[in-house]
C-alpha positions in Angstrom: -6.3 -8.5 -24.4 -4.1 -10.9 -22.1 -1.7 -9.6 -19.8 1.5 -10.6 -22.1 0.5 -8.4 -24.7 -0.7 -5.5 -22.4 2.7 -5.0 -21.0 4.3 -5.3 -24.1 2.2 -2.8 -25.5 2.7 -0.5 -22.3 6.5 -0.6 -22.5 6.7 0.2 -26.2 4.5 3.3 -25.6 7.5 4.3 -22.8 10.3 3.3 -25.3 8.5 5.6 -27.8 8.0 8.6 -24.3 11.7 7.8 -23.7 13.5 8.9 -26.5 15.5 11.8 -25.1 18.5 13.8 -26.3 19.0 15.0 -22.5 17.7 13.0 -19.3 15.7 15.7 -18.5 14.0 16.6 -21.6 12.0 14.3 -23.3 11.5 15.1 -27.1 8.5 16.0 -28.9 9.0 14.1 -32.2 6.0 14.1 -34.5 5.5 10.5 -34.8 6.6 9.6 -31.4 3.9 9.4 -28.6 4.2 12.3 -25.6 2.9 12.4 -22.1 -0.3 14.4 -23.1 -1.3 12.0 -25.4 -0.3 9.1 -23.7 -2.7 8.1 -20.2 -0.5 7.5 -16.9 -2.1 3.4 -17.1 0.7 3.6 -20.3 3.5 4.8 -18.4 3.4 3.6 -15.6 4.6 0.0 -15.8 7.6 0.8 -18.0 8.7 3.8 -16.1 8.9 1.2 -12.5 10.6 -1.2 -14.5 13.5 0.7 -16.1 14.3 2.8 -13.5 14.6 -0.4 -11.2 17.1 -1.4 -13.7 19.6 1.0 -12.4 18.8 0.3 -9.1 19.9 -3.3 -9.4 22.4 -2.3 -11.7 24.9 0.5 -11.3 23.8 1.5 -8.0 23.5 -2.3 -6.3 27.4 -2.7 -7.6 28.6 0.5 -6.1 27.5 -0.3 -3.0 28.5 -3.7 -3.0 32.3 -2.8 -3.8 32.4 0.1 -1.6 31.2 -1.8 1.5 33.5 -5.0 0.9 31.0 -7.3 -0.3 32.8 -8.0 -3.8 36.1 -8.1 -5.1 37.8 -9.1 -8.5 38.4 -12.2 -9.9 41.9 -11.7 -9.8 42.8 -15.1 -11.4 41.0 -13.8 -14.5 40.9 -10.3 -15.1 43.3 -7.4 -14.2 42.6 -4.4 -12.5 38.9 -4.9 -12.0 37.2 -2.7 -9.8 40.5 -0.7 -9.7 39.0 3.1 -9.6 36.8 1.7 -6.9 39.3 0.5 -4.6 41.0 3.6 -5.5 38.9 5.9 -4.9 39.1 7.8 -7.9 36.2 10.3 -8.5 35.6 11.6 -11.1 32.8 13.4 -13.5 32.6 9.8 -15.0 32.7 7.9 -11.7 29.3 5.7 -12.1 27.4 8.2 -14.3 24.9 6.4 -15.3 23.5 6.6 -11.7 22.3 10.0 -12.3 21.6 9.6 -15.7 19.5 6.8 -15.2 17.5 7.8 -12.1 16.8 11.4 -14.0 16.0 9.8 -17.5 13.6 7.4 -15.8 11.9 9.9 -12.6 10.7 12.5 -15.7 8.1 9.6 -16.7 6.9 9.7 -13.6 6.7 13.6 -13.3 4.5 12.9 -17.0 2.3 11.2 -15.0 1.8 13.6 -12.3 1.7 16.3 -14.6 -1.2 14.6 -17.2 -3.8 15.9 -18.7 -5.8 13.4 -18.3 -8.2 13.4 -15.7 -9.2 10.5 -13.3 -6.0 8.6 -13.0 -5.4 9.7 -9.2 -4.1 6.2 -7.7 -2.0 5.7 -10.7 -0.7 9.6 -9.9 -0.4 8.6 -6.0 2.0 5.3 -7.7 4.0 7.9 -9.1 4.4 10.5 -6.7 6.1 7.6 -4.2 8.4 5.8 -7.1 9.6 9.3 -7.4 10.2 10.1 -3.8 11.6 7.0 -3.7 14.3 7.1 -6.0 14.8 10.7 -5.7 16.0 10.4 -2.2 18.6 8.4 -3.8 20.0 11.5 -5.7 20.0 13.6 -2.9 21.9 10.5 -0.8 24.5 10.5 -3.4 25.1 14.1 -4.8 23.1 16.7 -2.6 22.1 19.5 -4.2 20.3 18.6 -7.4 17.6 19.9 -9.8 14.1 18.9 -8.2 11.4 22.0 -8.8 12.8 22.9 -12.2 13.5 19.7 -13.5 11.5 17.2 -15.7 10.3 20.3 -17.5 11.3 18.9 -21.5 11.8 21.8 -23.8 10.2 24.6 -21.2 13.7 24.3 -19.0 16.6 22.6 -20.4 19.0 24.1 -17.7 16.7 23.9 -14.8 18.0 25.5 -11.2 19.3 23.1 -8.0 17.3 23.2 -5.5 18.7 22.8 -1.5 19.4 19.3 -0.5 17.0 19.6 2.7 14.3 21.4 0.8 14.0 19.0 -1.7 13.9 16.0 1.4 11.0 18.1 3.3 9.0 18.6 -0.4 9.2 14.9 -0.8 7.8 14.6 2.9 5.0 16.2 0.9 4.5 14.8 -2.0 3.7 11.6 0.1 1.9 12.7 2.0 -0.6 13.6 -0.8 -0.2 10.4 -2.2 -1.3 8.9 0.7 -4.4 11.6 0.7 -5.0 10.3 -3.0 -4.8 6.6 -2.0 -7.5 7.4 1.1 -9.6 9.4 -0.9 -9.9 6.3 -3.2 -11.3 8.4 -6.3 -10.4 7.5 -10.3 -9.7 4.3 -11.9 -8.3 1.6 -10.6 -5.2 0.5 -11.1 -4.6 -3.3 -12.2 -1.4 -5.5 -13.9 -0.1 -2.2 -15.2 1.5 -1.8 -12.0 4.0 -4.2 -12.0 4.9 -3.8 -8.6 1.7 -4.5 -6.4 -0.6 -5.1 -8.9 -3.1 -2.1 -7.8 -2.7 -3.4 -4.2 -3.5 0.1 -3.2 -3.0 -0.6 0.4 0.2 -2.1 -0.6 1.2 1.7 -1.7 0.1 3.3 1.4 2.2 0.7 3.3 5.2 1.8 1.1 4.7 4.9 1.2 4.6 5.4 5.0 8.1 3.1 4.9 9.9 5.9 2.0 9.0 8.6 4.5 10.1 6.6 7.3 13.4 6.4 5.4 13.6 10.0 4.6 13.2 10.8 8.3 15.4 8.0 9.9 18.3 9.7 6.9 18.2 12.7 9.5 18.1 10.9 12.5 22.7 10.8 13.5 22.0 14.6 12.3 19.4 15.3 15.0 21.4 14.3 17.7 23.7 17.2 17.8 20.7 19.8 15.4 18.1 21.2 17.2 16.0 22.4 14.4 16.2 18.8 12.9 15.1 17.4 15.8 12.3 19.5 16.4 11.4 18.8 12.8 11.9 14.6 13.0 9.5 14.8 16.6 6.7 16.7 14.3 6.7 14.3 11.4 6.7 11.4 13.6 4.2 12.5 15.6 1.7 12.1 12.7 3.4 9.0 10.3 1.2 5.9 10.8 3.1 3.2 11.1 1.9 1.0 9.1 4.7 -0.2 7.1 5.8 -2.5 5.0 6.8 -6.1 6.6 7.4 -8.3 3.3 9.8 -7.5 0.3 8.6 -4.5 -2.0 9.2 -6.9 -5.6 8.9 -5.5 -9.4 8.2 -8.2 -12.2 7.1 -6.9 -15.6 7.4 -10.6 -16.7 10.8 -11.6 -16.5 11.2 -14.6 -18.7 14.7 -16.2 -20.2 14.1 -14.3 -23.3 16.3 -12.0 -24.6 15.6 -8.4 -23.4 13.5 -9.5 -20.8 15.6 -10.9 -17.8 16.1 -10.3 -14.5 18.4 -7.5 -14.6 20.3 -8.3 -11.9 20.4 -11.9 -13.0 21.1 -10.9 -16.4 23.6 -8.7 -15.5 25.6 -11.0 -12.6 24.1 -14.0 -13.5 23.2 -16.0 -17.1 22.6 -14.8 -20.4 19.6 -16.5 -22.2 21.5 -19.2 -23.2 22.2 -20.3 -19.6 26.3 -19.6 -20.5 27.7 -17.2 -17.7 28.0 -13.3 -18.3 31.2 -11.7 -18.1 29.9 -9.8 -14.7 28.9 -13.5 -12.9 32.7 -14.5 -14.2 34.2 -11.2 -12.6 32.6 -10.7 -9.4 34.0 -12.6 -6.4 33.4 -12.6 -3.0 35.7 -10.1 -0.5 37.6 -11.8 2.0 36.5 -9.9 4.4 33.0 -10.2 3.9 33.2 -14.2 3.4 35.6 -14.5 6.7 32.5 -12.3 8.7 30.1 -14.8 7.1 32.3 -18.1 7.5 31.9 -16.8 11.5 35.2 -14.3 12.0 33.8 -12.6 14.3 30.5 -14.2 15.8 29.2 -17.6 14.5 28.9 -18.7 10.7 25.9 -17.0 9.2 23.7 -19.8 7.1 23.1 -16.7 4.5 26.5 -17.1 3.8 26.2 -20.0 0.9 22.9 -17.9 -0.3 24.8 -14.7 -0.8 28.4 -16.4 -1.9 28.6 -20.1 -4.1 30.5 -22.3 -1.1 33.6 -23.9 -1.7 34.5 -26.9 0.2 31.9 -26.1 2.2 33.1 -22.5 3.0 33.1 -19.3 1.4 36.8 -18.2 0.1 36.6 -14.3 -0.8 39.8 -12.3 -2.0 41.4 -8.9 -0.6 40.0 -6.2 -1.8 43.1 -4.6 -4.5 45.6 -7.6 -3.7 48.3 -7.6 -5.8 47.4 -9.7 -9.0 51.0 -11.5 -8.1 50.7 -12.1 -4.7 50.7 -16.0 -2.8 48.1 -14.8 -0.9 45.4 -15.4 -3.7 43.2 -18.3 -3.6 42.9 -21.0 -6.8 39.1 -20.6 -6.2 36.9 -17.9 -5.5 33.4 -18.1 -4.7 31.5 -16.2 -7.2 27.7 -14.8 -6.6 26.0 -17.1 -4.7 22.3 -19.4 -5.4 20.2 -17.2 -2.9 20.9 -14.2 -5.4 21.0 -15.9 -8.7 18.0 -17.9 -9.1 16.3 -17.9 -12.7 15.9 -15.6 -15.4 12.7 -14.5 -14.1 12.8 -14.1 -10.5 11.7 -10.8 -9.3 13.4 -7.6 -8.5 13.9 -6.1 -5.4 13.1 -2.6 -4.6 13.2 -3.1 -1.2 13.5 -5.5 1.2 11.0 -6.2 4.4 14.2 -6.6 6.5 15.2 -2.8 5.6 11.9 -1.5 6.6 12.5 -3.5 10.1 15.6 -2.2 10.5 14.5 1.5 10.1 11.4 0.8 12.4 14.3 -0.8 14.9 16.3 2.2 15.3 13.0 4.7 15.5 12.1 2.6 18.2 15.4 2.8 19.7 15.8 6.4 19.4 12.4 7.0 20.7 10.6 8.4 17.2 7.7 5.6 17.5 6.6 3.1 19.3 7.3 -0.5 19.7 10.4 -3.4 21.2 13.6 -2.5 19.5 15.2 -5.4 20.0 11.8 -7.7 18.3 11.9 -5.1 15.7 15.8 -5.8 14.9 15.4 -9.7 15.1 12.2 -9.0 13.1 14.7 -7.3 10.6 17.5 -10.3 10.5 14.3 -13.4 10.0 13.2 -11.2 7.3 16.6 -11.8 5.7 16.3 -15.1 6.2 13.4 -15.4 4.8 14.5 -14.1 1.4 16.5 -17.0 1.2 13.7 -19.3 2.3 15.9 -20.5 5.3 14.9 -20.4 9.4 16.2 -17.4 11.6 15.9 -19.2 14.7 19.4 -20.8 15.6 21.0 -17.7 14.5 19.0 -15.4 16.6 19.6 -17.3 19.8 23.2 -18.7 19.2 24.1 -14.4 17.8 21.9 -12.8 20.8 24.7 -12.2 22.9 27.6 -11.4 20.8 29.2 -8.1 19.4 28.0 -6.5 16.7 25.5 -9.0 15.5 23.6 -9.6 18.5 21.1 -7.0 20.2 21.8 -7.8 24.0 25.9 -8.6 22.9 25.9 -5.5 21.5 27.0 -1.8 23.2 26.2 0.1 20.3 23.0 -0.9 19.1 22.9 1.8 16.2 26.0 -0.4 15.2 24.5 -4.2 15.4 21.6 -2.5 13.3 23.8 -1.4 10.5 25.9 -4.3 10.5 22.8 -6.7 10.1 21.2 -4.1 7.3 24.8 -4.6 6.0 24.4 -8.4 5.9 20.6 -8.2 4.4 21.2 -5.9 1.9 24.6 -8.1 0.8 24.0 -7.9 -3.3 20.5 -7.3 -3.6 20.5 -3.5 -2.6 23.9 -2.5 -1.4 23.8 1.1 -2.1 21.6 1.3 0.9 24.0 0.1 3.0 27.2 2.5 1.8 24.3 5.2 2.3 24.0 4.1 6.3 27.6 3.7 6.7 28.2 7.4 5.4 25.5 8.6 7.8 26.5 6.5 10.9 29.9 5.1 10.2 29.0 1.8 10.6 29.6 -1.0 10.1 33.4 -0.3 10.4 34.3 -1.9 6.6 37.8 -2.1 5.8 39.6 0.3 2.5 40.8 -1.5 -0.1 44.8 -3.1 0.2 45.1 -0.5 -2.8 43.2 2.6 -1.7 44.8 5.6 -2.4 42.5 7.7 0.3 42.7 7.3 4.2 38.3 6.8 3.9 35.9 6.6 2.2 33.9 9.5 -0.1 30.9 11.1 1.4 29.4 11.4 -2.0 29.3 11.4 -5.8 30.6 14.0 -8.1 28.2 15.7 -10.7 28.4 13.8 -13.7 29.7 14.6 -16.8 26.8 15.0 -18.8 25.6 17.4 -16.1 28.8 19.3 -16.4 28.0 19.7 -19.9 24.8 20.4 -20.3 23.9 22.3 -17.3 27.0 24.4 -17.0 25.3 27.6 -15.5 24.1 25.9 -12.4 26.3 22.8 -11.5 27.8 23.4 -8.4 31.5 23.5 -9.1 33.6 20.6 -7.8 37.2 19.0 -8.3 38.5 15.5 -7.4 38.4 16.8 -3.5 34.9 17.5 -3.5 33.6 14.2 -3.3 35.8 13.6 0.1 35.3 17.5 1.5 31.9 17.8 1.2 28.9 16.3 3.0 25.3 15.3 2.3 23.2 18.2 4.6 22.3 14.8 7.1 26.0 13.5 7.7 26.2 14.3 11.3 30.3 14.3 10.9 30.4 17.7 9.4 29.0 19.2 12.5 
């Protein structure tokens, strides 16, 4: 069978898993396929590709409001982005982040959980996409349902587990997919994964980078925790440190067919048709964000006209909640720039080599591993560059020296680190960033003109489908939680 019609026939058997009434209990209808009759080789390429849709979704424009990378097109909409600027949380305050991450992480519990035997790389696949994107829940709501959930009909109101716990039992569960990748017993794995394409030394790379995350999460927290830092010096003393160094991509087969973009790109880009969504006509560039690109402070960055379509030869961004009547707004905006948009089928972006340099640049700045900080950090920032296919090297000697952006310019390293994962992750994985800034406070992003809240929340609230139908174990919250409350690694509540 060609490849086409294998993954077409692999993500119609996870439509057919996927039909839930609750995103953590996946039905058992008669003539609907189930994960004990369904093989992991079935699963698996759906289940990476719809749950990286709410990754470049939901998740990427959260993060991309909340850190000042996009504004409103004020000239042609009212009150966009308004409960973001705001601050408004609520039970409904991007739902579908949780939804979506749950709904899609149970078909990779299926798959850890088959029956059928001799799938063990395709199980090691699975137990990293979940850690993956189940540090993201923890990130952005804390405690959450991790040992009781993705149980279907045997626990439909399954118990929250601690926020740390479930961080160390991830710890674990890649570590045995690491043992399962090393062992090298069971089938292989081929286009099915539509992320490495059975690469399987590809996963172990990856995998050693998620726990990297996970541990450089608890790093500010460590500083001022003893037992976390004891814990942080064990685990390092044991993570290889062979990491990732390109971008970690999904493609499934994007193609300029309906139902089969891009997301992203078919979300804040084109429809099929080549006519522009409403998203690519609402999104603008922030004026703060194009005036730190245009060069205020520091030099012009040559990302700039990647991440943001130049005007004139300069990016022109809007303030963040400006009055829709104000002088101060410009005729022209530049909207999403060609770096991020570039056809229907370019690939996804789980994450990006540049992320994985700059968490190996602040481990080696703390002390955790070995290796230059500073090559590691400019390592980080080429990287970036080299998603856009443009050189590093006039940026990293003319920025060397200044605030901020530069390593030797800079006092506060931790702070030219998050600035430039600030400037990498710029549209293609933004929630990453607001994720850093909560932990570290950097880099120092302006509120909204229109904010109704002297800073920023430290989380999400519980969502409103969780409110309903998980009642008996929902930690209770109001409108004050999301701004009283920490995640268990924000250093600020000690």
């Amino acid at each position: 069978m060609k490849k086409i019609n294998k993954l077409f026939t692999l993500l119609i058997a996870l439509t057919l898993l996927n039909s839930c009434s609750n995103y953590l209990d996946i039905n058992d209808p008669v003539n609907d396929p189930t994960a004990d009759i369904v093989s992991p080789d079935l699963i698996l390429a759906g289940a990476q590709t719809r749950i990286y849709a709410t990754q470049a979704g939901s998740m990427n424009r959260l993060g991309n409001v909340f850190m000042n990378n996009w504004s409103a097109n004020v000239n042609a909409f009212t009150g966009g982005f308004n409960e973001e600027y705001q601050m408004i949380m609520t039970s409904t305050f991007y739902s579908s982040i949780w939804d979506g991450l749950y709904l899609q992480l149970a078909n990779f519990q299926s798959m850890i959980d088959s029956p059928f035997e001799g799938y063990n790389q395709h199980v090691a696949i699975a137990k990293i996409m979940k850690s993956f994107y189940m540090q993201y829940i923890v990130d952005l709501y804390g405690d959450c349902p991790y040992s009781a959930a993705f149980q279907g009909n045997n626990d439909l109101t399954p118990a929250y587990d601690d926020e740390m716990a479930i961080y160390r039992a991830l710890i674990v569960e890649l570590d045995e997919a690491i043992a399962l990748i090393q062992d090298g017993s069971g089938f292989e794995v081929g286009s099915e994964d539509v992320v490495y394409g059975g690469n399987m030394a590809s996963w172990e790379q990856f995998a050693n980078t998620v726990k990297l995350k996970i541990l450089m999460r608890e790093a500010t927290k460590a500083e001022t925790d003893g037992e976390t830092a004891s814990y942080l010096n064990e685990q390092f003393a044991t993570l290889s440190q062979n990491f990732v160094t390109s971008n970690v991509t999904i493609n499934p087969g994007y193609a300029q067919d309906a139902g089969r973009q891009n997301p992203f790109y078919g979300t804040y880009g084109y429809n099929v048709d080549d006519s522009e969504t409403t998203s690519h006509r609402f999104v603008r560039a922030s004026k703060y964000a194009a005036d730190f690109v245009n060069g205020t402070p520091g030099i012009p960055d040559p990302r700039g006209p990647q991440i943001y379509e130049a005007i004139g030869g300069v990016i022109i961004g809007v303030e963040q909640g400006i009055d829709s009547n104000s002088d101060d707004i410009p005729e022209d905006i530049s909207p999403i720039g060609p770096g991020l948009l570039k056809d229907h089928d370019q690939d996804g972006v789980i994450m990006l080599g540049a992320e994985s340099f700059f968490l190996q640049a602040e481990a080696a700045y703390r002390g955790y591993i070995a290796g230059d900080a500073k090559s590691l950090f400019q390592a980080g920032i080429s990287a970036s560059f080299g998603y856009y296919e443009i050189s590093a090297t006039s940026y990293l000697a003319n920025s060397d020296a200044l605030d901020e952006i530069g390593w030797d310019g800079s006092a506060n390293k931790i702070e030219a680190i998050m600035t430039q994962k600030w400037l990498a992750t710029n549209g293609i994985n933004a929630i990453e960033s607001w994720i850093e800034y909560t932990r570290t406070g950097y880099p120092e992003i302006p509120l909204a003109l229109s904010a109704q809240r002297p800073n920023k929340p430290n989380r999400l609230l519980y969502p409103a489908s969780e409110l309903i139908a998980n009642a008996a174990n929902v930690p209770s919250q109001n409108a004050e939680t999301a701004f009283s409350t920490y995640i268990f690694w924000d250093a600020t509540q000690n």
